[in-house]
C-alpha positions in Angstrom: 26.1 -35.4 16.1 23.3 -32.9 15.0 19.8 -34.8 15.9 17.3 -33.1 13.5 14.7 -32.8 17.0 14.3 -33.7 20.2 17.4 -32.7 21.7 17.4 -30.4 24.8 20.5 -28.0 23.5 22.6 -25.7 26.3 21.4 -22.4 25.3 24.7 -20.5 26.2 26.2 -18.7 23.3 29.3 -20.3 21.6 32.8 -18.8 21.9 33.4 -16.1 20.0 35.5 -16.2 16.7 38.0 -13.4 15.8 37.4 -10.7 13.6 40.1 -10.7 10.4 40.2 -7.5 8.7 38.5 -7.5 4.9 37.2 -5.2 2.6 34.2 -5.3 0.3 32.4 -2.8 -1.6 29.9 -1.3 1.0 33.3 -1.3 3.7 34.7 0.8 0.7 31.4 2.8 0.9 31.0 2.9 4.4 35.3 4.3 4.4 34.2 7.3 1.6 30.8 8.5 3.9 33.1 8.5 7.2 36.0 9.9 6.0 34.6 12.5 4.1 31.5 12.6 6.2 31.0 16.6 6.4 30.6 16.1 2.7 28.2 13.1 2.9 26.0 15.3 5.6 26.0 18.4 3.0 25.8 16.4 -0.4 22.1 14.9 1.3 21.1 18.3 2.8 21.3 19.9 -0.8 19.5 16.8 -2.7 16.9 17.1 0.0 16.9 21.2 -0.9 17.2 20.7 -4.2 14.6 18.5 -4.9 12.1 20.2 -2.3 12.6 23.8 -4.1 12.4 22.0 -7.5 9.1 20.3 -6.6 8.2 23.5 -4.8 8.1 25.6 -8.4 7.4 23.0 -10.6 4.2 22.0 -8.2 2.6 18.5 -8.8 0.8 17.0 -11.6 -0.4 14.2 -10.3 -3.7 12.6 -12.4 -5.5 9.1 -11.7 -5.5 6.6 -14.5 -7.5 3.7 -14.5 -8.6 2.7 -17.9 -7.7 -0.8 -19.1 -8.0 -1.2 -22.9 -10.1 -3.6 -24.2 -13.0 -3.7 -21.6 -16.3 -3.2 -22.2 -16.3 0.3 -19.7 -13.4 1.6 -21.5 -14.6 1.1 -24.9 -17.8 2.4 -23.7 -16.0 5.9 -22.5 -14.2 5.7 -26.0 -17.4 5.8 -28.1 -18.7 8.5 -25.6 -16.1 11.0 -26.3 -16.1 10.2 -30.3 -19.7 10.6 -30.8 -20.1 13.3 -28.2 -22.8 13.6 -25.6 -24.6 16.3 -23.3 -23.7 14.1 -20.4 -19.9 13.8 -21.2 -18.4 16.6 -18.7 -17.9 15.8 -15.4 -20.3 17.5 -12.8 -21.2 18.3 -9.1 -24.5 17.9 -7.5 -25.4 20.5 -5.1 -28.3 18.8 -3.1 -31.7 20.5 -1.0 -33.7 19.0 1.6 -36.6 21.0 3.3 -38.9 18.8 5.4 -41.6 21.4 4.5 -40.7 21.1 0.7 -37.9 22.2 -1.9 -40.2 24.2 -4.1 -40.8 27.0 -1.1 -37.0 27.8 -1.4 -37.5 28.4 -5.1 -36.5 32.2 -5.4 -33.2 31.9 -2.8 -32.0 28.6 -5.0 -32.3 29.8 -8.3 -30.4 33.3 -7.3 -27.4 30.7 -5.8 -27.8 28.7 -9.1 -27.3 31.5 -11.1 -24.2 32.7 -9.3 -23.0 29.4 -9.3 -23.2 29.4 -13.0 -20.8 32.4 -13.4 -18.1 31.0 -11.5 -15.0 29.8 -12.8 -14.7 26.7 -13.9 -18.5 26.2 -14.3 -19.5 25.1 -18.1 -23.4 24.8 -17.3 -26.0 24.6 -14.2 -29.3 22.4 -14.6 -31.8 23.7 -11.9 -34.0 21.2 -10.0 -37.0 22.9 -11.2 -37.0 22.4 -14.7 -36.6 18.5 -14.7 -39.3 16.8 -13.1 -36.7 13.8 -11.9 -34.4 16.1 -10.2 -37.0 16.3 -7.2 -38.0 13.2 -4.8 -41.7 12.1 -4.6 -42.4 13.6 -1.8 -40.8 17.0 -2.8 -38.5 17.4 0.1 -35.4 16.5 -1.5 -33.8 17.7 -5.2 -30.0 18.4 -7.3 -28.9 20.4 -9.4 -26.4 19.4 -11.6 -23.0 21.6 -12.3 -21.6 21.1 -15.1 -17.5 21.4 -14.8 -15.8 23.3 -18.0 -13.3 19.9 -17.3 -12.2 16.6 -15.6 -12.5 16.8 -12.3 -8.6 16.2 -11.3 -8.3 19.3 -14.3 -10.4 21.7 -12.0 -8.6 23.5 -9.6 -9.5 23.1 -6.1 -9.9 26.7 -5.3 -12.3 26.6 -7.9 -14.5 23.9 -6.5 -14.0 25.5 -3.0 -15.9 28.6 -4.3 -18.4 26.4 -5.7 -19.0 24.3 -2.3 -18.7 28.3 -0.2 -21.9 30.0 -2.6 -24.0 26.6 -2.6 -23.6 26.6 1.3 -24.6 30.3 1.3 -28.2 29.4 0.8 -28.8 27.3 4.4 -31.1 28.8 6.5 -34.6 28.1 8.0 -34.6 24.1 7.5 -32.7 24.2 4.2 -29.8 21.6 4.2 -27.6 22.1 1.5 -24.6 19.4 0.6 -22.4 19.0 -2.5 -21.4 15.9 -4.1 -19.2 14.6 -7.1 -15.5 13.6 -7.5 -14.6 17.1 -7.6 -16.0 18.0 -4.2 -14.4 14.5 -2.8 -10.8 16.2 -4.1 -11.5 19.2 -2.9 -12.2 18.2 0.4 -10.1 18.8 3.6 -8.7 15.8 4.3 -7.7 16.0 7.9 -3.8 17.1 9.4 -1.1 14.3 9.1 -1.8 12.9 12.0 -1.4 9.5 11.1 2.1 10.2 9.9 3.0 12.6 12.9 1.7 9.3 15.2 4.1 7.4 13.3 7.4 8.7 14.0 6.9 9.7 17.4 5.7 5.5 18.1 9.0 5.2 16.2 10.9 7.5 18.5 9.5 6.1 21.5 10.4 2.4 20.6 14.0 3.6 19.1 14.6 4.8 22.6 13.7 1.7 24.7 15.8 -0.1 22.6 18.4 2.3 22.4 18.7 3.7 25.6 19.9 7.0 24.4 18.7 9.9 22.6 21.5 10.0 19.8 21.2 6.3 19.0 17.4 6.5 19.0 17.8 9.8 16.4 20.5 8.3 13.7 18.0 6.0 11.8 15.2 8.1 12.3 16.9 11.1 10.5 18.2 8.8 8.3 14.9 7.6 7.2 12.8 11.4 7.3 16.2 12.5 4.8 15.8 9.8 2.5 11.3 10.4 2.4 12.1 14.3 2.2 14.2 13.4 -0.9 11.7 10.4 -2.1 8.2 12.8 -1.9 10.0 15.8 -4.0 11.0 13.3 -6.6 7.8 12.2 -7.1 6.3 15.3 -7.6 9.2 16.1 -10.0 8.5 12.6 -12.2 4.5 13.1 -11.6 4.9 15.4 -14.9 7.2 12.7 -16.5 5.0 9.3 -16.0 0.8 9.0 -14.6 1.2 9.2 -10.5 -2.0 9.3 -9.0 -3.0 11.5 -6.6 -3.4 9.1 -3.3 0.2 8.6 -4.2 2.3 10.5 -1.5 0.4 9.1 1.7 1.7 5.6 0.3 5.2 6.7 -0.1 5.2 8.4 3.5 4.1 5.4 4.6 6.3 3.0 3.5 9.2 5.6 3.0 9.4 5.7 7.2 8.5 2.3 7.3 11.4 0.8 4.9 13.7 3.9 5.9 13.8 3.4 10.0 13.9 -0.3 9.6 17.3 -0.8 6.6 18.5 2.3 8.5 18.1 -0.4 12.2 19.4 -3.4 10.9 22.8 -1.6 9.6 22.9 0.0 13.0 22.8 -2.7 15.4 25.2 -4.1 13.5 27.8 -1.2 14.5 26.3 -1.4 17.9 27.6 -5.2 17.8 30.4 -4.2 17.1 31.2 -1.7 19.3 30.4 -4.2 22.3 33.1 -6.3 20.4 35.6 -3.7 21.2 35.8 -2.3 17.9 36.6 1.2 16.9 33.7 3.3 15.4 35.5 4.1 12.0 36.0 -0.1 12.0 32.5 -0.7 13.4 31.2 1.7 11.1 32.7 -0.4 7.6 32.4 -4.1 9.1 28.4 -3.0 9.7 28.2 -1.7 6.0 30.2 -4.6 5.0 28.0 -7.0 6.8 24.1 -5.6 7.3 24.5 -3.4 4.5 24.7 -6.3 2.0 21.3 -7.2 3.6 20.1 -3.8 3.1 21.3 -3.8 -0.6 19.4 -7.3 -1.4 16.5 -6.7 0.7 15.6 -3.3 -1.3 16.6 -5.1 -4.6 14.1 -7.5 -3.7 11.1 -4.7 -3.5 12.1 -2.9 -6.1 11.6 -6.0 -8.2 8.8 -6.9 -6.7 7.3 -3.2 -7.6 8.2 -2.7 -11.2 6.8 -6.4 -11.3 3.4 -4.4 -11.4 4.6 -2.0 -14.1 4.2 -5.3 -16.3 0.8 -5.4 -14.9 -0.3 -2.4 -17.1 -3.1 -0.9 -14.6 -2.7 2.5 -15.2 -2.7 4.9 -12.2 -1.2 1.7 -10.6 2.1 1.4 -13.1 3.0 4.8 -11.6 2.1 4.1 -7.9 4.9 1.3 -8.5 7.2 3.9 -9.8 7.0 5.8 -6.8 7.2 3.5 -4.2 10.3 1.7 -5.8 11.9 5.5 -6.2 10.8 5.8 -2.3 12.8 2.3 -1.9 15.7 3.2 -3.9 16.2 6.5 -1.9 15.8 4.8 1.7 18.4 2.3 0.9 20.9 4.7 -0.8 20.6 7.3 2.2 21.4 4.1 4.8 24.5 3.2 2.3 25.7 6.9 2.6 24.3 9.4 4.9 24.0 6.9 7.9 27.4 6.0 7.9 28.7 9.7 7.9 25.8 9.8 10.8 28.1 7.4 13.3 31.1 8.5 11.9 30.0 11.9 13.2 28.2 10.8 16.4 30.6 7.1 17.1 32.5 8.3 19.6 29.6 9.4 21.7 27.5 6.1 21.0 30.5 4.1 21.8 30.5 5.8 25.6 26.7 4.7 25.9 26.8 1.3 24.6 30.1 -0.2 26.4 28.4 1.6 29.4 25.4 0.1 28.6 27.0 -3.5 28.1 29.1 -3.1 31.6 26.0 -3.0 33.5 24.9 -6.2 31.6 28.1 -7.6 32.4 27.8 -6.7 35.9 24.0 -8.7 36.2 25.1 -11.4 34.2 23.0 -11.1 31.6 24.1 -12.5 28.3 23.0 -11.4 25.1 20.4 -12.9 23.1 19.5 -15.6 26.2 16.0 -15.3 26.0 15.8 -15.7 22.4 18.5 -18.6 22.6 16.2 -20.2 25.0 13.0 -19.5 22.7 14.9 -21.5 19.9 15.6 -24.4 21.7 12.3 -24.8 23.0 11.2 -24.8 19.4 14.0 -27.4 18.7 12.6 -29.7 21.0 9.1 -30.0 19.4 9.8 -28.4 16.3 6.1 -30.2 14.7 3.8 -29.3 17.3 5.0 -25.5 17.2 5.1 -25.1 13.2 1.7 -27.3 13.0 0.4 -24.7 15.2 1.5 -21.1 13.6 0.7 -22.8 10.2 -2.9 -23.7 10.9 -3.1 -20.5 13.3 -2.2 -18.4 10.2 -4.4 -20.6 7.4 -7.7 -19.7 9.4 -6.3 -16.1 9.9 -6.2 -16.6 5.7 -9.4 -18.2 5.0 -11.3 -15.3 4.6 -8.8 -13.6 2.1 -10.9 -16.6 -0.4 -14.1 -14.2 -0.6 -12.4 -11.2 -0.7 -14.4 -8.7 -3.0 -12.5 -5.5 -4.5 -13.5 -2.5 -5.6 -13.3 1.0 -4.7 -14.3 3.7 -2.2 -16.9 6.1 -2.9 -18.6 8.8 -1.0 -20.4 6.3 0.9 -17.5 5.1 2.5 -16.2 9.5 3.3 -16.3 10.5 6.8 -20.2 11.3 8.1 -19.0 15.1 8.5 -17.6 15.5 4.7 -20.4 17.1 2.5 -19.5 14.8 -0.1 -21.1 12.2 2.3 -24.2 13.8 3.5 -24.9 14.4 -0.3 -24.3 10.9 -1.1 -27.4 10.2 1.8 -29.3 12.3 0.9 -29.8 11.3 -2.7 -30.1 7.8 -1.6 -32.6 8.4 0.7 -34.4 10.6 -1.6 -34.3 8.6 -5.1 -32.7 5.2 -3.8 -29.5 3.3 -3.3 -28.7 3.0 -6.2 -29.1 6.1 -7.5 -25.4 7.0 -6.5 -24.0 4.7 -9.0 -25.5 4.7 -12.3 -24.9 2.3 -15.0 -24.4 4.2 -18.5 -25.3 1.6 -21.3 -24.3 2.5 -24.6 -26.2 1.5 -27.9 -24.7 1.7 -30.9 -28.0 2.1 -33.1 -31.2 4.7 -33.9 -33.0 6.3 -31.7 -35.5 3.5 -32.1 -32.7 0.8 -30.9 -32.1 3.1 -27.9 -35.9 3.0 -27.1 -36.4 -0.7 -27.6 -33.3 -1.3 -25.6 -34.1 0.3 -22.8 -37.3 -0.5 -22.4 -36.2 -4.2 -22.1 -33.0 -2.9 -19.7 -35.9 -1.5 -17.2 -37.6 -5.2 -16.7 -33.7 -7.2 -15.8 -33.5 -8.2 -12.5 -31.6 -6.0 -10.1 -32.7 -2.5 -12.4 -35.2 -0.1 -10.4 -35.6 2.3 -13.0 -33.8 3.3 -16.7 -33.9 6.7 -17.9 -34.8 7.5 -21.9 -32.5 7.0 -24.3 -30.5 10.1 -25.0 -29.3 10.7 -28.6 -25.5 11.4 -29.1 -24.7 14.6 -30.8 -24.2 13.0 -34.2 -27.1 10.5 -33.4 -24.8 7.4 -33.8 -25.3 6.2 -30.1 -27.7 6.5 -27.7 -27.3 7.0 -24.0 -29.5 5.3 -21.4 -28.2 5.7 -17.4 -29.2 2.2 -15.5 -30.2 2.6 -11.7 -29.9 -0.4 -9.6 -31.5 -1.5 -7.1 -28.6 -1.6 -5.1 -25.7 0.5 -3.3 -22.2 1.2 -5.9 -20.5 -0.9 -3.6 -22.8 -3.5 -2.6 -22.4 -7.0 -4.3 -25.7 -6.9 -5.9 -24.4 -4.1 -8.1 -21.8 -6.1 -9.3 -23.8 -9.5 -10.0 -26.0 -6.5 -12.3 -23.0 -5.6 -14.1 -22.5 -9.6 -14.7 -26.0 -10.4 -15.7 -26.5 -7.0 -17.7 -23.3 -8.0 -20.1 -23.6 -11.8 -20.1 -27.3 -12.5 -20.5 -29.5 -9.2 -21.3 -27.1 -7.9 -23.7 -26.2 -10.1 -25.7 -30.0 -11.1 -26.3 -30.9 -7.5 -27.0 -27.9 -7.1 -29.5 -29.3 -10.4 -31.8 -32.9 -8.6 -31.6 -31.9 -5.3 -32.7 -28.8 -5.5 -34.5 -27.6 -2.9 -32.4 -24.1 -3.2 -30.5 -24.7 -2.5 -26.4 -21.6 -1.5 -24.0 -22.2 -1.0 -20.6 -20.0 1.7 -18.8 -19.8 3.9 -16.4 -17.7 4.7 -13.3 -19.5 1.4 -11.2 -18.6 -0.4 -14.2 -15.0 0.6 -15.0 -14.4 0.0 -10.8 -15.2 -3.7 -11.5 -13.2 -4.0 -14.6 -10.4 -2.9 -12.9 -11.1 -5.5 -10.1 -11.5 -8.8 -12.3 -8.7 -7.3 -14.0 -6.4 -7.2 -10.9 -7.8 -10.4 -10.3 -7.0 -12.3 -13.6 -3.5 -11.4 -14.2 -3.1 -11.6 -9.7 -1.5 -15.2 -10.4 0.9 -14.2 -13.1 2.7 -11.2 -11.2 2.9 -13.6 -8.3 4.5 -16.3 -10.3 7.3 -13.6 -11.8 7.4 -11.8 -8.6 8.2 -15.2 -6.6 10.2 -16.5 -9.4 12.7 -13.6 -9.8 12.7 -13.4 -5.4 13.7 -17.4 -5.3 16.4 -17.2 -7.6 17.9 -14.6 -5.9 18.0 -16.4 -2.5 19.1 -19.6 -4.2 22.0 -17.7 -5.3 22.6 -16.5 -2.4 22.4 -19.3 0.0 23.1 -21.9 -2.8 20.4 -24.1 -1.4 17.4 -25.3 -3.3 14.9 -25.3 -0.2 15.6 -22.2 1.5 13.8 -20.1 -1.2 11.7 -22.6 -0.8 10.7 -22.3 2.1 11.0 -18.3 2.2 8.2 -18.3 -1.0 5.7 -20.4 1.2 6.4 -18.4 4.3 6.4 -15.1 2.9 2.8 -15.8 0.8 1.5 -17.5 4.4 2.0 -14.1 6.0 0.6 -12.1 2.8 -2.4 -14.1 2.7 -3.2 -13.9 6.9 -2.8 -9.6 6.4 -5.2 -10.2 3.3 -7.5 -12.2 5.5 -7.4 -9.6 8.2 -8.2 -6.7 6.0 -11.3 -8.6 4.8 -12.3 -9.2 7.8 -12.3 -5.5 9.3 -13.2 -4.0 5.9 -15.5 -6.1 4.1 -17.3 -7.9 7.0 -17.4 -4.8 9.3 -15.3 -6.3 12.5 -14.6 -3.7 15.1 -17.7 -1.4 13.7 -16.1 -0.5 10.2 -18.3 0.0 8.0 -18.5 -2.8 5.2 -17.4 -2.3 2.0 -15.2 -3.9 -1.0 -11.1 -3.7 -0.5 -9.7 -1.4 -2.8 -8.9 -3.3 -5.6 -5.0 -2.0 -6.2 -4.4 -2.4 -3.0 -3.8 -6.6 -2.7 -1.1 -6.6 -5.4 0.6 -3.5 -4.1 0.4 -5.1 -0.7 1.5 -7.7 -1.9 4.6 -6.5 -3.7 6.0 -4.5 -0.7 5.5 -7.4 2.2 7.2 -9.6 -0.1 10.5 -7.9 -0.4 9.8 -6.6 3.4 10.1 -10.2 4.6 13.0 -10.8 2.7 15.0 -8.6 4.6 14.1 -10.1 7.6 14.6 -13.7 5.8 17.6 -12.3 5.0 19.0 -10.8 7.8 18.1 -14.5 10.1 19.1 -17.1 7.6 22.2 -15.4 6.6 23.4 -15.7 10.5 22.3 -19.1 10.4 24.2 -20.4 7.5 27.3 -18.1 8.8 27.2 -20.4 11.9 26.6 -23.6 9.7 29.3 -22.3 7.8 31.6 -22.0 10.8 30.3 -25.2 12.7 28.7 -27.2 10.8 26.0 -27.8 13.7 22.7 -27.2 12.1 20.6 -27.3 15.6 23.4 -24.7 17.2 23.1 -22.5 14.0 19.7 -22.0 14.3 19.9 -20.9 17.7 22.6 -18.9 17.6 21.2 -17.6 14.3 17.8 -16.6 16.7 19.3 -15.3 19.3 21.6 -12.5 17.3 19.0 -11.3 15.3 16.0 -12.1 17.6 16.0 -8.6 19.0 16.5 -6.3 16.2 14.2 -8.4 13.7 11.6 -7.5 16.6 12.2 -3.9 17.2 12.3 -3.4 13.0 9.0 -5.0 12.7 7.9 -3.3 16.0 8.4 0.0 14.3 6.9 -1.1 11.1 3.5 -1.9 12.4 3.5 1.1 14.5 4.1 3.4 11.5 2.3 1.2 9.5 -0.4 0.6 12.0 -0.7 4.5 12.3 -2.3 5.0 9.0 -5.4 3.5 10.8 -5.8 7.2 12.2 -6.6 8.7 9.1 -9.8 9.5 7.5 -8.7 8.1 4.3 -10.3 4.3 4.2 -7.8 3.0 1.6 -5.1 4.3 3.8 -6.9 2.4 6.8 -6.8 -0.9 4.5 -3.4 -0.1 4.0 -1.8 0.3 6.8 -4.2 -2.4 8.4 -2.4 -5.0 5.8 0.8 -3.7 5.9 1.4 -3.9 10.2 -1.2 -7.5 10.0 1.4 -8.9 7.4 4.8 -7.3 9.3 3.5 -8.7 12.6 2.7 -12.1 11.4 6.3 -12.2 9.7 8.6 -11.0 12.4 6.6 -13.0 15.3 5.1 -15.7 13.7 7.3 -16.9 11.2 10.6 -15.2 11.6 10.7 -16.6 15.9 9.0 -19.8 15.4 8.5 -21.2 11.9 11.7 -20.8 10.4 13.9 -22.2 13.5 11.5 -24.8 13.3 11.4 -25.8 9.6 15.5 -25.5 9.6 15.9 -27.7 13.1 13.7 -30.0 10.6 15.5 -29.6 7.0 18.4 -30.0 9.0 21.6 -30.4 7.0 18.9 -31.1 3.9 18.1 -27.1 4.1 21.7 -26.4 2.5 21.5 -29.1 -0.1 22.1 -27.7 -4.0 22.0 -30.8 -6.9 25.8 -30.2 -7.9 24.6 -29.9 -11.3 23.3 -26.8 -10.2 26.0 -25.9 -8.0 28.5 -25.9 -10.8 26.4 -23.2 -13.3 25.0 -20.9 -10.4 27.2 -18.0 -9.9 28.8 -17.6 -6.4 27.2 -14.4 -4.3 28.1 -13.6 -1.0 25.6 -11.8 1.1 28.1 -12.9 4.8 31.2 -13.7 4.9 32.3 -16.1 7.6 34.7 -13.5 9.5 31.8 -12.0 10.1 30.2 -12.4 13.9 
């Protein structure tokens, strides 16, 4: 009898079942790499030195992408660069403040401005003292404008370094000089690695305590580092092929180590396994490949779907973002497939003295392996409601705030206080207001007379503290006036300004004066992307959730174990969502407040989706191996639990630390990043992985296996397990 709850089960593990030999197409794999696993070793080494001297010559070209045809701030840019415009080149501001006054330091500024003007990459140079506008009311603070000869991704950094050196020349005697712009943000030091540096050694440290030994610990870490060496010179390679922005490589280190240490884990402590079985290295080394490889091999299939499920997205910078992070994933599963098998073939014999030493002394104390998490399980299984009533709602209110998330991106507000870029970005707030930081360029297709008209009703909306005149294109087709709100860029008043200028003011204006208004600029085109993201959000999820069901219903042939994966995997999505909003937007912890990058939900969302497959994966498959075998749902799920338990932790364990590391760096879309990424791991291996799922299969009971049989007949048969496995 298998009682669906309420039954107090022995927790001792069941006899084992002998091993019958088999092959499959990763044992076949796994027999090539050890056999010929000098080969292996040197084939990686010379990809890794191939790709690392190609990307080394052919240097990066990485460029940021974010129009989105058809919105008002793209068609706005458009019609700017047809009709031509004294305001179309990027530019740097290079900002004074004198308490005593800016027009005292007249004679030293203008000899800086003028040698600014003759360096490279320099098209033009507006001086403070010829526009009345440039200077604050009370005198003490003023910008000059540089003019850049190009974008400001097309300037090269050395360039805007000499720029940021001369303008700094100048400080002396109370003069406070800072730079600001895009091209001063790029050009930026942006700190040493040490978020990635923290990463791997919190991934050495917990590969040891679970290890025990210093060569165990070291195989799926050099695995991983390998297959991200190979991954980031790649990318640089396909950055002159397809649009890769430039916050791209951070992202792939990220999850490279991430994804690499934790495929690279799985397939290991399945050879561990099986050395404690008694098996031989070479054998251990193909039944692990044969077994936890097929994980591996569904799990990355699973996140490489679930990436180029934002290529269909069509967001630009984004499309290649997804490129890069599924070529990171590709990589990372292909180098545990190959060069971690020629890893234990080359270091088995000396792993195999560790762990039957290691499983003596066990022996010896009487411990048993996987009690503790045998015992968790069956505490589960006798009040499986109360304890998934309580994760659920524990993780909906962890949620709840994901509902007023606001997106949008990072500007020099949110830079370090140290970075130039910042203290310019101060500075000119507190010398011409908030909002003078993010200006709102409205377009007007019309006379100069339109432009007039049109602005002078622009200055009275709501929200606007001041418009400049309209500025005549080149060609006088358009005219150009620059909005300033009232507000911060990133504050949500902005955005409602945005909103109100382009649903009620403009399209009241364009039936007065028969003129067509657009309004654009960089605020602007940030919150297009955002409702953007936001409106095709549902459709990506639906494809991505789709495509990820059918996969596990093939697998498992049962209808509610994709199901129930779907539910569980969005649950734990929506609680690292939640948590970033939290931190990010409503300051917890003393962050300061600010929109979440507005890329970053779906891409979150695409990696922790296939990321909790594997782990979905790698416990249900062990599960329905013992149902399989037994046909005793409540012992399945324990004995599913407690041979996975430990691993599933330590993988997650060094996710979130390397994840989690990323909260070290100055970068604050990294910080959301890795925030979201460690929340969303954390909640899944923990929460969901130790207590949900046993408890929503000790309730499905026999009912979580159930296919309709007219579906059972057309669904092709996949094994991910086969039952000689243990």
């Amino acid at each position: 009898m298998s009682p669906t709850r309420g039954t107090a089960a022995s927790i001792a593990p069941p006899p084992p079942t002998p091993h019958r030999p088999r092959g499959g197409r990763f044992g076949a794999l796994a027999d090539w790499a050890q056999r010929h696993r000098w080969a292996a070793l040197l084939l990686w080494v010379a990809v890794l030195a191939a790709v690392t001297l190609g990307s080394g010559a052919a240097g990066s070209a990485y460029k940021n992408d974010f129009s989105l045809p058809g919105t008002d701030s793209q068609a706005a840019t458009d019609l700017f660069r047809e009709h031509g415009s004294a305001q179309a080149g990027d530019s740097v501001e290079i900002v004074l403040k004198d308490s005593q006054g800016i027009d005292g330091r007249k004679a030293a500024v203008e000899r800086m401005l003028a040698e600014v003007k003759g360096l490279a990459g320099v098209a033009d140079v507006r001086s403070p003292y010829t526009e009345a506008s440039a200077v604050s009311k009370d005198g003490t603070i003023g910008y000059a404008t540089v003019t850049l000869d190009g974008k400001a991704e097309a300037v090269p950094k050395e360039d805007v370094t000499a720029i940021i050196d001369t303008a700094k020349g100048v400080e002396a005697g109370g003069l406070q000089v800072e730079l600001g712009g895009d091209a001063v943000r790029g050009a930026e030091d942006k700190g040493s690695p040490t978020a990635e540096l923290a990463g791997i050694l919190a991934a050495v440290i917990i590969l040891g305590l679970l290890f025990g030994s210093v060569v165990a610990a070291a195989v799926p870490l050099i695995t991983a580092l390998f297959a991200v060496g190979a991954a980031i010179g790649l990318i640089v390679l396909a950055s002159h092929v397809f649009t890769i922005a430039d916050f791209t490589p951070p992202i792939t280190t990220l999850v490279g180590l991430g994804v690499g240490v934790d495929y690279a884990l799985l397939i290991f402590y399945r050879f561990r396994h099986e050395l404690t079985d008694g098996v031989e290295p070479a054998e251990a080394g193909r039944k692990a490949l044969d077994a936890a490889g097929r994980t591996v091999f569904f799990a990355g299939c699973t996140v490489i779907i679930a990436l180029l499920g934002l290529v269909a997205l069509g967001l630009g910078s984004l499309q290649g973002v997804a490129l890069a992070l599924a070529l990171t994933v590709l990589t990372t599963m292909a180098a545990s497939l190959v060069l971690l098998p020629a890893l234990l073939a080359l270091f088995g014999r000396r792993i195999q003295r560790h762990v039957l030493k290691h499983a003596a002394r066990s022996t010896a104390k009487g411990k048993v392996e996987g009690r503790r998490w045998r015992a968790l399980a069956a505490a589960v299984q006798r009040r499986p409601l109360p304890a998934l009533l309580v994760a659920v709602l524990a993780l909906l209110a962890l949620s709840a705030p994901a509902l007023s998330m606001r997106l949008g991106f990072a500007d020099a507000g949110n830079d370090p206080r140290t970075t130039t870029s910042r203290q310019a970005y101060d500075l000119l707030a507190e010398g011409f207001g908030p909002g003078f930081n993010g200006p709102l360029i409205v377009l007007v297709q019309g006379d100069e007379a339109a432009g007039q008209g049109v602005r002078s009703e622009l200055a009275k909306a709501e929200g606007v503290a001041t418009a400049s005149p309209a500025m005549p294109s080149e060609d006088g087709a358009l005219s150009t006036v620059f909005i300033y709100p009232k507000s911060a860029p990133q504050d949500e008043g902005t955005t409602d300004l945005v909103h109100h200028l382009r649903d009620d003011v403009a399209p009241r204006l364009e039936r007065d004066t028969g003129a067509e208004i657009l309004v654009g600029g960089s605020v602007a085109a940030s919150q297009d992307f955002a409702d953007t993201v936001a409106q095709r959000l549902p459709l990506f999820v639906a494809v991505v959730v789709g495509m990820s069901s059918l996969l596990l219903m093939l697998v498992f042939r049962s209808v509610w174990i994709p199901v129930k994966a779907a539910l569980l995997n969005l649950l734990s999505i929506s609680a690292a969502l939640g948590a970033m909003t939290l931190v990010f937007q409503y300051g917890w912890f003393g962050v300061q407040q600010g929109p979440i990058e507005a890329f970053l939900p779906v891409l979150i969302f695409a990696i922790v989706f296939g990321l909790s497959m594997d782990y979905e994966v790698f416990l249900v498959s062990r599960i329905h191996e013992e149902w399989e075998r037994t046909k005793d749902h409540s012992l399945a799920v324990r004995e599913g639990l407690a041979t996975t338990g430990k691993v599933i932790t330590a993988a997650g364990a060094i996710m979130i630390v390397v994840f989690g590391a990323f909260m070290l760096s100055p970068d604050r879309m990294l910080q959301q990043f890795g925030l979201g990424l460690a929340v969303a791991i954390l909640v899944d291996a923990l929460v969901i992985r130790c207590l949900i799922v046993p408890a929503v299969m000790q309730l499905l009971g026999k009912r979580a296996w159930w296919l309709p049989a007219p579906l059972a007949r057309r669904l092709p048969k996949v094994a991910l397990e086969h039952p000689a496995d243990s």
